[in-house]
DOFIKOL-32432 format. One record per residue (C-alpha): residue number from 1; residue in three letters; x, y, z. Coordinates in nm, 3 decimals. Layout:
BEGIN
{i: NUM, aa: ALA, c1: X, c2: Y, c3: Z}
...
This chain:
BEGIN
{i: 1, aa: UNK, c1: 9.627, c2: 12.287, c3: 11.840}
{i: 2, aa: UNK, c1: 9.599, c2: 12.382, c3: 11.465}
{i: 3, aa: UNK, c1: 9.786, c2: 12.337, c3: 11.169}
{i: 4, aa: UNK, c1: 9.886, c2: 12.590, c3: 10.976}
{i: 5, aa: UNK, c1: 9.989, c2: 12.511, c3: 10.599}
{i: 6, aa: UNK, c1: 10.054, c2: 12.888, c3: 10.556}
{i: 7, aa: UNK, c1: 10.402, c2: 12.827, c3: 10.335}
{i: 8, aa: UNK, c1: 10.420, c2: 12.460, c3: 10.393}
{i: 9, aa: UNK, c1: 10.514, c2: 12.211, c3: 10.094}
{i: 10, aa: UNK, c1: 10.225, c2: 11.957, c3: 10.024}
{i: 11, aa: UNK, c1: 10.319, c2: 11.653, c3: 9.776}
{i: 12, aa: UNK, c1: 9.963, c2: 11.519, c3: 9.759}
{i: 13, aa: UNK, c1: 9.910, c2: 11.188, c3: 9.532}
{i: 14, aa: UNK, c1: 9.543, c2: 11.091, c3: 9.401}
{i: 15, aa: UNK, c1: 9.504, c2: 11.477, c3: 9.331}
{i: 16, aa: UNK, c1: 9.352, c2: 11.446, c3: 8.997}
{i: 17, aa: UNK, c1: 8.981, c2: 11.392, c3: 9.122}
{i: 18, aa: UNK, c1: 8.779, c2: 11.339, c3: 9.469}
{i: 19, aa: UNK, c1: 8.923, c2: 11.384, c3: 9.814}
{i: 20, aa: UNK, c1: 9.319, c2: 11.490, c3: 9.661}
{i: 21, aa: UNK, c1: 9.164, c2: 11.735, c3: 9.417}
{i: 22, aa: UNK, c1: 8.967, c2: 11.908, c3: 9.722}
{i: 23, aa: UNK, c1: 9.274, c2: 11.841, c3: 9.965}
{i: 24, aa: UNK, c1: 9.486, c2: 12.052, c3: 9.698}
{i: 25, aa: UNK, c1: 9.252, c2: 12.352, c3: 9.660}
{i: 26, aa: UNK, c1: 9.191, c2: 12.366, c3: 10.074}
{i: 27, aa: UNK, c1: 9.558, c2: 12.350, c3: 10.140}
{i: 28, aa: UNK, c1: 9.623, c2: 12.656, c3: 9.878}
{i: 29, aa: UNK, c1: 9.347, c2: 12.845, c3: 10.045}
{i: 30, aa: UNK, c1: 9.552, c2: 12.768, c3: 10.352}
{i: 31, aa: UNK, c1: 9.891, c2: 12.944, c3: 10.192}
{i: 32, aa: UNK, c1: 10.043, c2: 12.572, c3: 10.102}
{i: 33, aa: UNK, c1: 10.246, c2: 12.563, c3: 9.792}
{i: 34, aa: UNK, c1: 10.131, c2: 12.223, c3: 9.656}
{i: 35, aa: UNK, c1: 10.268, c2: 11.934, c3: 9.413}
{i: 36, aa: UNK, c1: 9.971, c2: 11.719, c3: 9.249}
{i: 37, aa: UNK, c1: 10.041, c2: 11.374, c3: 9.084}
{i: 38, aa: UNK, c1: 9.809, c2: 11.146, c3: 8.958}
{i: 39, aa: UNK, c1: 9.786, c2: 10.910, c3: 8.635}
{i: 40, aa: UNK, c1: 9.499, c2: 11.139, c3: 8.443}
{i: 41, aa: UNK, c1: 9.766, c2: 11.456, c3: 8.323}
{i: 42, aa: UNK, c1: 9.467, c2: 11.627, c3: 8.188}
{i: 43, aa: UNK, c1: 9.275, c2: 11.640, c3: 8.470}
{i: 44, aa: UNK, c1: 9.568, c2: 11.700, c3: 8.676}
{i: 45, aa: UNK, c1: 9.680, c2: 12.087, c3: 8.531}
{i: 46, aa: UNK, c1: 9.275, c2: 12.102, c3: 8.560}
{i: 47, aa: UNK, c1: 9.316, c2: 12.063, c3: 8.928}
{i: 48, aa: UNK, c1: 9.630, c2: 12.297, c3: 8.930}
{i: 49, aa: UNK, c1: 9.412, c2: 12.584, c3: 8.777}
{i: 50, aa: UNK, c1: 9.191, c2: 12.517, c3: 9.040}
{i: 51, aa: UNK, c1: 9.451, c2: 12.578, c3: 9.287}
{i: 52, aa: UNK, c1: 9.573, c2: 12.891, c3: 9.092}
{i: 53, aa: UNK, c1: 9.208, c2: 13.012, c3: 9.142}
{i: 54, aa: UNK, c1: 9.189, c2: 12.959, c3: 9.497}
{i: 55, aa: UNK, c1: 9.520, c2: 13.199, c3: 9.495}
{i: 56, aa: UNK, c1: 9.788, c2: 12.918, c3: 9.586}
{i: 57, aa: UNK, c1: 10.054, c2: 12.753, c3: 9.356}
{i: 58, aa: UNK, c1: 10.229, c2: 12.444, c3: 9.327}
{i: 59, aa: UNK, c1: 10.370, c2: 12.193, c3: 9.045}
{i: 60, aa: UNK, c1: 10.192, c2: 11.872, c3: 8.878}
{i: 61, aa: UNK, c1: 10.368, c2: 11.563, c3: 8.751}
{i: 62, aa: UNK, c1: 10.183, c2: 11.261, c3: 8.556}
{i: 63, aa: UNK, c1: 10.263, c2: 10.910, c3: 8.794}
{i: 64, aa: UNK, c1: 10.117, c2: 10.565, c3: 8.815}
{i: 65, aa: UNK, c1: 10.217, c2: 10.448, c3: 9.131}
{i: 66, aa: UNK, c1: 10.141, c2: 10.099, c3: 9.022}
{i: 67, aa: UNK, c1: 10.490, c2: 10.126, c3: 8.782}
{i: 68, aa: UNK, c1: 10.666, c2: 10.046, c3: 9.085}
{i: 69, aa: UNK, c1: 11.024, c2: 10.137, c3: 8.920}
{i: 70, aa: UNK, c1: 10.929, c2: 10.515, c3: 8.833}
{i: 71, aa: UNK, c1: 10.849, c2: 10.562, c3: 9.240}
{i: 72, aa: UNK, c1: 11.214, c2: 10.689, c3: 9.360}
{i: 73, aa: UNK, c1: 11.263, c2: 10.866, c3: 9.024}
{i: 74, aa: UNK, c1: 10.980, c2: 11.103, c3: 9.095}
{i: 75, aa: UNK, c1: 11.036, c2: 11.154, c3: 9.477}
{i: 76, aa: UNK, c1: 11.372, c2: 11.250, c3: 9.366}
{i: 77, aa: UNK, c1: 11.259, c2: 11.489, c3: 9.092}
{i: 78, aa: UNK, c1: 10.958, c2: 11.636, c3: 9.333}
{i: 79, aa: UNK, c1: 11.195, c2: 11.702, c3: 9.619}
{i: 80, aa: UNK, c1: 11.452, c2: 11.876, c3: 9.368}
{i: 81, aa: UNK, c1: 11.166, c2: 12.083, c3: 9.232}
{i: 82, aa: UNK, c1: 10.927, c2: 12.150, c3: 9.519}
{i: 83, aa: UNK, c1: 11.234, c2: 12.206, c3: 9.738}
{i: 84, aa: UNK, c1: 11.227, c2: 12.026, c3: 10.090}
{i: 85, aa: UNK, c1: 10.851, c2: 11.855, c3: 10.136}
{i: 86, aa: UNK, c1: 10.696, c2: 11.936, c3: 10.473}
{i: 87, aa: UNK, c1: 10.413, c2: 11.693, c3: 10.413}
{i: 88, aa: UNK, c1: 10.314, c2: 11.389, c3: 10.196}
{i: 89, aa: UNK, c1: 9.981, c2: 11.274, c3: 10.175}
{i: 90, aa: UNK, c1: 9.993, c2: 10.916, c3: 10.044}
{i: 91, aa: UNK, c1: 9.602, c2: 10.928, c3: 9.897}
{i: 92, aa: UNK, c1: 9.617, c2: 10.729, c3: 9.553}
{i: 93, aa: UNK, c1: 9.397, c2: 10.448, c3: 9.544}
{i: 94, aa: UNK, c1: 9.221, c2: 10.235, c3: 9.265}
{i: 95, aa: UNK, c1: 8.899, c2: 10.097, c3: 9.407}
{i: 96, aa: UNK, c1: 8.874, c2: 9.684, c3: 9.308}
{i: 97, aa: UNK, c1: 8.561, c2: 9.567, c3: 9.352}
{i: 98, aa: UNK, c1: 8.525, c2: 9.202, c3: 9.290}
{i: 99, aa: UNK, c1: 8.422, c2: 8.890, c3: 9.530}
{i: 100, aa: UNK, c1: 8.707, c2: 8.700, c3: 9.641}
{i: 101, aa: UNK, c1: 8.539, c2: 8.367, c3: 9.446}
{i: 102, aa: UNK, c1: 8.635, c2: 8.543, c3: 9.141}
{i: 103, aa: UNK, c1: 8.921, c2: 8.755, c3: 9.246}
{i: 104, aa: UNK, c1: 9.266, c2: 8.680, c3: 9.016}
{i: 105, aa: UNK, c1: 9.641, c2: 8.695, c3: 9.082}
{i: 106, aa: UNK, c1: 9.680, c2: 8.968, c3: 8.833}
{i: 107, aa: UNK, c1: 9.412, c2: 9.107, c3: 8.977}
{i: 108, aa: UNK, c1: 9.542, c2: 9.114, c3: 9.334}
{i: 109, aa: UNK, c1: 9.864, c2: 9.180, c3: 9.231}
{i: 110, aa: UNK, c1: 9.777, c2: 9.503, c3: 9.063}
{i: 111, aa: UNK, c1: 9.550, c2: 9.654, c3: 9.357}
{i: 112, aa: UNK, c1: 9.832, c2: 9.567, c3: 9.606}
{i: 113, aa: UNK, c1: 10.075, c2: 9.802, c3: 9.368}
{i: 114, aa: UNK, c1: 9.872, c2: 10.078, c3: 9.355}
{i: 115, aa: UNK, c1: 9.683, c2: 10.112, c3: 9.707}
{i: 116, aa: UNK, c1: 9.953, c2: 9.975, c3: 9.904}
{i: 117, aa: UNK, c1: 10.329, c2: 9.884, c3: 9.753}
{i: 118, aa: UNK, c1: 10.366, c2: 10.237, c3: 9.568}
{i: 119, aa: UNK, c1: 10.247, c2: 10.480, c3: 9.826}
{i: 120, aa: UNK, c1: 10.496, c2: 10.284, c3: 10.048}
{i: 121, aa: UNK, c1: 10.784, c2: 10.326, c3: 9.838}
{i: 122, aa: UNK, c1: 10.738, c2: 10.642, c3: 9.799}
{i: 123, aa: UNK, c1: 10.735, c2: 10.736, c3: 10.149}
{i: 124, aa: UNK, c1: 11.062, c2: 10.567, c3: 10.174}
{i: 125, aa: UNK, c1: 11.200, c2: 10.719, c3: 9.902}
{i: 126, aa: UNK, c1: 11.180, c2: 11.071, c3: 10.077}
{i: 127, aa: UNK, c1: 11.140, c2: 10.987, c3: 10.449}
{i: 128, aa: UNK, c1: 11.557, c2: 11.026, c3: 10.454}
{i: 129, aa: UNK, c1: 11.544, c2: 11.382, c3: 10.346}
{i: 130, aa: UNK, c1: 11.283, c2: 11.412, c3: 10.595}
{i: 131, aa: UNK, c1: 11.488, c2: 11.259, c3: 10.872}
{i: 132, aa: UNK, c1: 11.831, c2: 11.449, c3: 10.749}
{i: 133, aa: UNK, c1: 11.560, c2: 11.819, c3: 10.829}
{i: 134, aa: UNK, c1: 11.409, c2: 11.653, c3: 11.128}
{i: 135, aa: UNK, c1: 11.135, c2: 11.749, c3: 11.012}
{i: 136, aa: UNK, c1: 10.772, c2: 11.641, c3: 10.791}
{i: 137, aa: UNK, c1: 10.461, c2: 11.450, c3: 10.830}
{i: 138, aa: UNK, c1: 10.303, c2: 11.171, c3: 10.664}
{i: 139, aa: UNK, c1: 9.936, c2: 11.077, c3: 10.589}
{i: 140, aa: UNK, c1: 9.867, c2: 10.771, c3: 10.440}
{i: 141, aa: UNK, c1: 9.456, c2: 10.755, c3: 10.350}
{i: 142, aa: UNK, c1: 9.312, c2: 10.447, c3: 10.493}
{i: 143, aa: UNK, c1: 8.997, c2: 10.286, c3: 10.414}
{i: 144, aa: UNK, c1: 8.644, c2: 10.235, c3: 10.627}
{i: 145, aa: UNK, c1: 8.663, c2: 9.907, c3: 10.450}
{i: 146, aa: UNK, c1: 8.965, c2: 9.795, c3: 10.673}
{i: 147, aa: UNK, c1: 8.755, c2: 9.940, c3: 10.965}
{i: 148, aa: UNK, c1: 8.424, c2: 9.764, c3: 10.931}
{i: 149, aa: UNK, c1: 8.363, c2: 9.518, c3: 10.663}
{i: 150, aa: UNK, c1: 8.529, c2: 9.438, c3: 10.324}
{i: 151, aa: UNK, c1: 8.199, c2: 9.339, c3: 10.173}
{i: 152, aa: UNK, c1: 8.331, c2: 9.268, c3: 9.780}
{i: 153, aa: UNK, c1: 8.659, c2: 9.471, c3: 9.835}
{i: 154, aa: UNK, c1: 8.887, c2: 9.200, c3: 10.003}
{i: 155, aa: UNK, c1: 9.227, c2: 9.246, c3: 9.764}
{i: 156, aa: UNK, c1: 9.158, c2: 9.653, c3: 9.813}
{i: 157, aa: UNK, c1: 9.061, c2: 9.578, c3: 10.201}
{i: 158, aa: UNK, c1: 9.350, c2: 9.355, c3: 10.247}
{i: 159, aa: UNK, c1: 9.574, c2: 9.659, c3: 10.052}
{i: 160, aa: UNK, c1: 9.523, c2: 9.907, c3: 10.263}
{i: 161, aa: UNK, c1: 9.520, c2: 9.675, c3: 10.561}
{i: 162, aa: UNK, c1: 9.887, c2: 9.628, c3: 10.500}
{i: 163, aa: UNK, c1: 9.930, c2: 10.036, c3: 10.462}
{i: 164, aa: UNK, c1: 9.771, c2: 10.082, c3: 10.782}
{i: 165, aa: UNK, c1: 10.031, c2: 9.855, c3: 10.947}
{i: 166, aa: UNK, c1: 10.310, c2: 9.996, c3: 10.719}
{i: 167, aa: UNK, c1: 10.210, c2: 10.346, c3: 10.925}
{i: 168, aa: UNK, c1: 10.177, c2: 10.214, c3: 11.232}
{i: 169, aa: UNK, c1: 10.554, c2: 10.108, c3: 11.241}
{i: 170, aa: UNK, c1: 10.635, c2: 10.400, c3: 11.111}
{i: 171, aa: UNK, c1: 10.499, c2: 10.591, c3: 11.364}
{i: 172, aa: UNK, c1: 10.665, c2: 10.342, c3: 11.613}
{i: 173, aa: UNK, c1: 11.002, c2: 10.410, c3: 11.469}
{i: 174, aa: UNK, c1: 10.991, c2: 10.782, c3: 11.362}
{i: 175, aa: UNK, c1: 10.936, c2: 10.816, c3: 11.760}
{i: 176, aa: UNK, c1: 11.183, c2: 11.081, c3: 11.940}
{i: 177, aa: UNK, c1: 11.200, c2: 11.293, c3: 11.574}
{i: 178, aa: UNK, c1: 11.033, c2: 11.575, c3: 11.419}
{i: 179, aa: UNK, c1: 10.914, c2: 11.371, c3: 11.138}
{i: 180, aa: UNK, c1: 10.546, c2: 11.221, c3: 11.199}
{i: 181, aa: UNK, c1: 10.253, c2: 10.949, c3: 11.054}
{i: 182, aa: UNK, c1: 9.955, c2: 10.997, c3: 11.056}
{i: 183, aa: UNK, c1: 9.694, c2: 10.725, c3: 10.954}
{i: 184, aa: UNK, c1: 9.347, c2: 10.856, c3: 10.812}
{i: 185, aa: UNK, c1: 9.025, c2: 10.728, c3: 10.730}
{i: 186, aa: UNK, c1: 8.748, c2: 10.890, c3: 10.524}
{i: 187, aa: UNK, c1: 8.424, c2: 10.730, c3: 10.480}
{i: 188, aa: UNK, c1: 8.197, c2: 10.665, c3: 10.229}
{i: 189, aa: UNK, c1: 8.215, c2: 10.966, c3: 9.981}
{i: 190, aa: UNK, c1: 8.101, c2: 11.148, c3: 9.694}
{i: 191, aa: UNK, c1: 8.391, c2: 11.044, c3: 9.448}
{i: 192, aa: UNK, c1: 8.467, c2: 10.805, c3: 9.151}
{i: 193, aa: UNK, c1: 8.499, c2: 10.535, c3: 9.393}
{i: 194, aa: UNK, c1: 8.113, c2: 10.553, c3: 9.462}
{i: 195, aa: UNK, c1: 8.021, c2: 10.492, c3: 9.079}
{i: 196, aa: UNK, c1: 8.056, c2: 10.160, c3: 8.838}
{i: 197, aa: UNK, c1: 8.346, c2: 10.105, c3: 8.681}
{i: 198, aa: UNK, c1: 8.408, c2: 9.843, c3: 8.362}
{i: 199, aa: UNK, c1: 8.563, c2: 9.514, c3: 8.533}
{i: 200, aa: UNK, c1: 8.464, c2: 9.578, c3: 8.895}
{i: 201, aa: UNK, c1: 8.122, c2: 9.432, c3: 9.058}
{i: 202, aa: UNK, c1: 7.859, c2: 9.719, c3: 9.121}
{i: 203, aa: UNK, c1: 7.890, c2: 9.915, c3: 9.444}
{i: 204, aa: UNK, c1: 7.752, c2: 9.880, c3: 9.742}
{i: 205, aa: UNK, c1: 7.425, c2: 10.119, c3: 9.685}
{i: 206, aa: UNK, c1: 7.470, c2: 10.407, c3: 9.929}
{i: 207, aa: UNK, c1: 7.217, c2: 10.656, c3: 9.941}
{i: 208, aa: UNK, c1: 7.366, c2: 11.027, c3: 9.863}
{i: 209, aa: UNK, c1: 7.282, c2: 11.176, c3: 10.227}
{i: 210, aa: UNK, c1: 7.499, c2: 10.902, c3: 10.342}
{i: 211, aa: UNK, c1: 7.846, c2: 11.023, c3: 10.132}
{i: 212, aa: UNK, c1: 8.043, c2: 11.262, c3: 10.244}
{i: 213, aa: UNK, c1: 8.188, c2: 11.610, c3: 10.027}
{i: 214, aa: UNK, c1: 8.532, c2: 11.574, c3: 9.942}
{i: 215, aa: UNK, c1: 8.629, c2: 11.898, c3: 10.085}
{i: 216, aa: UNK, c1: 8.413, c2: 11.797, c3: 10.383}
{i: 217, aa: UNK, c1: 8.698, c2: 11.484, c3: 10.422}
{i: 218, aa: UNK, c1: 8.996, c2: 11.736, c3: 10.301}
{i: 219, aa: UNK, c1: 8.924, c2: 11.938, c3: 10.604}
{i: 220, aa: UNK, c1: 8.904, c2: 11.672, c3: 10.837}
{i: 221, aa: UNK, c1: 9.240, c2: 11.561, c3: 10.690}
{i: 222, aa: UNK, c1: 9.394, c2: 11.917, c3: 10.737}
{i: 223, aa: UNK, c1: 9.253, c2: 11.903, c3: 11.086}
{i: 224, aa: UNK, c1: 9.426, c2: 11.623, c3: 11.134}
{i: 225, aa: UNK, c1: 9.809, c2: 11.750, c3: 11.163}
{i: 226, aa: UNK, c1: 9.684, c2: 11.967, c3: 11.410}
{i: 227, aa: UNK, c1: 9.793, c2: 11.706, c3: 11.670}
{i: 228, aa: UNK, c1: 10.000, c2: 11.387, c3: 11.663}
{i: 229, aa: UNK, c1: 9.776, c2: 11.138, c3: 11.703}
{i: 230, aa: UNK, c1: 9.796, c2: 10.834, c3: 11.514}
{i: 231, aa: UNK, c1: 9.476, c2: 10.787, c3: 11.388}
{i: 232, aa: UNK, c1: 9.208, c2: 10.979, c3: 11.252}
{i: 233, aa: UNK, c1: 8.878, c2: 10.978, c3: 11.087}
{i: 234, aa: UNK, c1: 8.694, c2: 11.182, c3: 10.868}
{i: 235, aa: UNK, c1: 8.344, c2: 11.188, c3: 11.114}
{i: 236, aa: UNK, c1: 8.310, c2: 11.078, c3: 11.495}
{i: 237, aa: UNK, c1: 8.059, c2: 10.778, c3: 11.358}
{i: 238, aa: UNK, c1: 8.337, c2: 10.684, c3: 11.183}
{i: 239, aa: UNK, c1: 8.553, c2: 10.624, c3: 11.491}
{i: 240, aa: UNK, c1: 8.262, c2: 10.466, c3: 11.635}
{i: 241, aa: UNK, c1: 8.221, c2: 10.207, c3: 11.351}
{i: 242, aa: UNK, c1: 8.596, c2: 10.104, c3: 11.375}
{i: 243, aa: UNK, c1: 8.575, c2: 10.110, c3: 11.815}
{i: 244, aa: UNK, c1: 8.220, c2: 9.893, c3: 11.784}
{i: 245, aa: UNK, c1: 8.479, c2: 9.592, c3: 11.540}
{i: 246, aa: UNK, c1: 8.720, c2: 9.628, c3: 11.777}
{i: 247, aa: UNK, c1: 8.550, c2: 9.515, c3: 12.068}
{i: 248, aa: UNK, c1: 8.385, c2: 9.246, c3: 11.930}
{i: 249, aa: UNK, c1: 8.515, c2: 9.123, c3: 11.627}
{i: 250, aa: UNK, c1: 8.305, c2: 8.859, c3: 11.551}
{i: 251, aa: UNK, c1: 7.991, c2: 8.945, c3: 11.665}
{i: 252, aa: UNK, c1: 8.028, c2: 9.220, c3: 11.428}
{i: 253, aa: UNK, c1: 8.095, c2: 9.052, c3: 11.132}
{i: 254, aa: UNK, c1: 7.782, c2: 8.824, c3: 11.233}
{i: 255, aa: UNK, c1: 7.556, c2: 9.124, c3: 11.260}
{i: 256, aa: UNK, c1: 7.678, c2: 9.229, c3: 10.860}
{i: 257, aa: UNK, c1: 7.627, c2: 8.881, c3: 10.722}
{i: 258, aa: UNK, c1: 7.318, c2: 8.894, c3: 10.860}
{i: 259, aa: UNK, c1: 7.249, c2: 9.247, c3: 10.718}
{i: 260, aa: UNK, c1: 7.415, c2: 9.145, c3: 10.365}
{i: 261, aa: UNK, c1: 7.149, c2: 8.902, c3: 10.361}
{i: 262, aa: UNK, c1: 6.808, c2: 9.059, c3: 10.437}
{i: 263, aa: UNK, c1: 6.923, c2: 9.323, c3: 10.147}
């Protein structure tokens, strides 16, 4: 079965760049109206015009999900302005790459808000609407780092760790309604999480046959709510990765030590 977004209302956050930007332009391809926030405004009404191009339409509103009190305030002004929301896609994140050794509260604290703590509030904040229609889906982007191995990315690891349980018992509890979550995992891919950043150790070093478009990912995500699954992943070898840890734990982790330390 496929999804259609033909006339569907997309709140997508994380749109400003990478996989949301992409996800916003395929869904207005599609015939969704979409709303776009993100922290960066300017690159934001960039992503809008993009949309515009594409021949779709939507709204954009400047959030950091990490200001945990302005959360309900904007569900509540989205929902008022976008009309009912037929799907949220929960994809803000804020890569934090540093070694656990050296790892602070403030630190942890901070990439806890914004990977995990504000996309979870904001799901509450409209899942009642969503309940009162009987009707809506949310995805909450995952991480391959909660998957395989959290190789200098514990706090973000152990982030969306907690949003990948946070969707699991919502999908438990939203059973016998209309209203559906969906968990999804890209890979590795060709966005601003792949480069340096001031404050964060180096990344892993990928090479670039090995990282994924964004609108490669965006698909796979609109694929997704063509079916209501739980999980989903971006690429089979994906699904493969996170079946391989599954059965075997620890001789997996063994096998990346190992790996971590020939390189």
């Amino acid at each position: 079965m496929s999804w259609d977004p033909q006339g569907q209302r997309v709140l997508i956050t994380g749109a400003s760049s990478g996989i949301g930007a992409a996800l916003a332009v395929e869904m207005a391809r599609g015939g969704a109206l979409v709303g776009l926030a993100a922290r960066r405004g300017d690159r934001l009404r960039q992503v809008l015009a993009d949309v515009r191009d594409a021949g779709g339409d939507g709204w954009c509103w400047t959030l950091d999900l990490a200001d945990l009190a302005s959360v309900a305030p904007f569900a509540e002004q989205a929902w008022a302005e976008m009309g009912p929301i037929d799907v949220l896609v929960n994809n803000a994140g804020a890569s934090r790459r540093r070694s656990m050794k050296r790892l602070t509260p403030d630190e942890l604290d901070e990439t806890m808000a914004v990977n995990f703590t504000g996309s979870a509030r904001l799901t509450l904040a409209l899942l009642p609407s969503m309940l009162e229609r009987d009707s809506g889906a949310i995805v909450n982007v995952s991480s391959m780092g909660t998957q395989s191995m959290a190789f200098r990315t514990g706090a973000y690891g152990a982030a969306k760790a907690a949003l990948n349980l946070f969707t699991e018992g919502l999908y438990f509890d939203l059973a016998g309604t209309r209203v559906r979550a969906h968990l999804f995992t890209p890979g590795a891919t060709a966005t601003e999480f792949s480069t340096p950043k001031p404050g964060n150790d180096d990344p892993f070093p990928q090479p670039p046959d090995a990282l994924m478009a964004p609108v490669d990912v965006a698909r796979a995500l609109i694929a997704k709510l063509g079916n209501d699954d739980f999980e989903g992943f971006a690429a089979p070898a994906l699904r493969e990765t996170a079946q391989a840890k599954r059965a075997d734990p620890n001789g997996y982790l063994e096998r990346m030590i190992e790996m971590m330390a020939r390189r």
